[in-house]
C-alpha positions in Angstrom: -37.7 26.0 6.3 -38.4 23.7 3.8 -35.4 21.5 2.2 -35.0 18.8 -0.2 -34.0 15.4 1.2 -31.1 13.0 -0.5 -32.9 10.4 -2.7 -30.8 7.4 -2.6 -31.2 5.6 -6.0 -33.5 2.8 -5.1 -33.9 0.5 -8.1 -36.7 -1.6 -8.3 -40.4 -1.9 -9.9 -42.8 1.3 -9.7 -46.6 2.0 -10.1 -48.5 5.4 -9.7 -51.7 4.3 -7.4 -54.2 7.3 -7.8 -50.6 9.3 -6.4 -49.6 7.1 -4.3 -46.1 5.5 -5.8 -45.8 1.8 -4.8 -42.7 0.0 -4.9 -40.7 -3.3 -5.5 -37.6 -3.9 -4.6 -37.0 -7.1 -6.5 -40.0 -8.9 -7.6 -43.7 -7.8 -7.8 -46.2 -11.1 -8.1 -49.8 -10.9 -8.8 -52.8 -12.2 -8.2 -52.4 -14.4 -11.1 -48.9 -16.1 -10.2 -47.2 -13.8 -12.8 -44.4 -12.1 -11.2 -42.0 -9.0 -12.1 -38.4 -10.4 -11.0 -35.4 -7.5 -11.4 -32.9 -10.4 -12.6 -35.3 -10.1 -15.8 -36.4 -6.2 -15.6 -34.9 -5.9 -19.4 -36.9 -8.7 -20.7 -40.6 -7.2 -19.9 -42.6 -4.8 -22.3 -43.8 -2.1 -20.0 -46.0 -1.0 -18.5 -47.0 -4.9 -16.7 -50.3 -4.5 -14.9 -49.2 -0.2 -15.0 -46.0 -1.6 -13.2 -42.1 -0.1 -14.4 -38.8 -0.4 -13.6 -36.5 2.1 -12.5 -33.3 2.8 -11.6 -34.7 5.0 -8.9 -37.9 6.9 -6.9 -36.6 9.5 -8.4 -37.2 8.5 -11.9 -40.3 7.1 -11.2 -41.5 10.8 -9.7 -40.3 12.2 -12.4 -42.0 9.9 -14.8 -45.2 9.5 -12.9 -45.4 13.5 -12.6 -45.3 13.0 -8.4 -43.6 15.6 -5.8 -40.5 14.5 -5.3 -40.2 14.0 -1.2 -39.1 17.4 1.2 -39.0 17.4 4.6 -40.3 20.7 6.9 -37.5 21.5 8.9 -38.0 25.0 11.4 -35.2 26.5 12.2 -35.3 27.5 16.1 
């Protein structure tokens, strides 16, 4: 049986890598010293280096066109 798992809102900083979503909680630095810090996740013009923000994976699923998460559960 296949079911649908809770998504628990996990804000944070997103990126679709060739379908593999990537995540940061609270700040994202790159290689360059720039950095993505959620105390200023209203001030940046998305995407930053193909990085957004979200309020949760699930948005960022939705958004990025990914499967949201299910789990295979058989019932014995």
């Amino acid at each position: 049986m296949i079911e649908e798992i809770e998504i628990i809102p996990v804000p944070g900083f997103y990126k679709n890598e060739d379908g593999v979503l990537r995540h940061g909680s609270n700040y994202v630095i790159f290689p360059t010293g720039e950095e993505l810090n959620i105390d200023l996740k209203d001030t940046y013009t998305y995407p930053v280096y193909d990085w957004y923000y979200f309020d949760s994976e699930e948005l960022a699923r939705i958004f990025f066109d990914l499967p949201l998460p299910t789990t295979d559960e058989e019932t014995i």
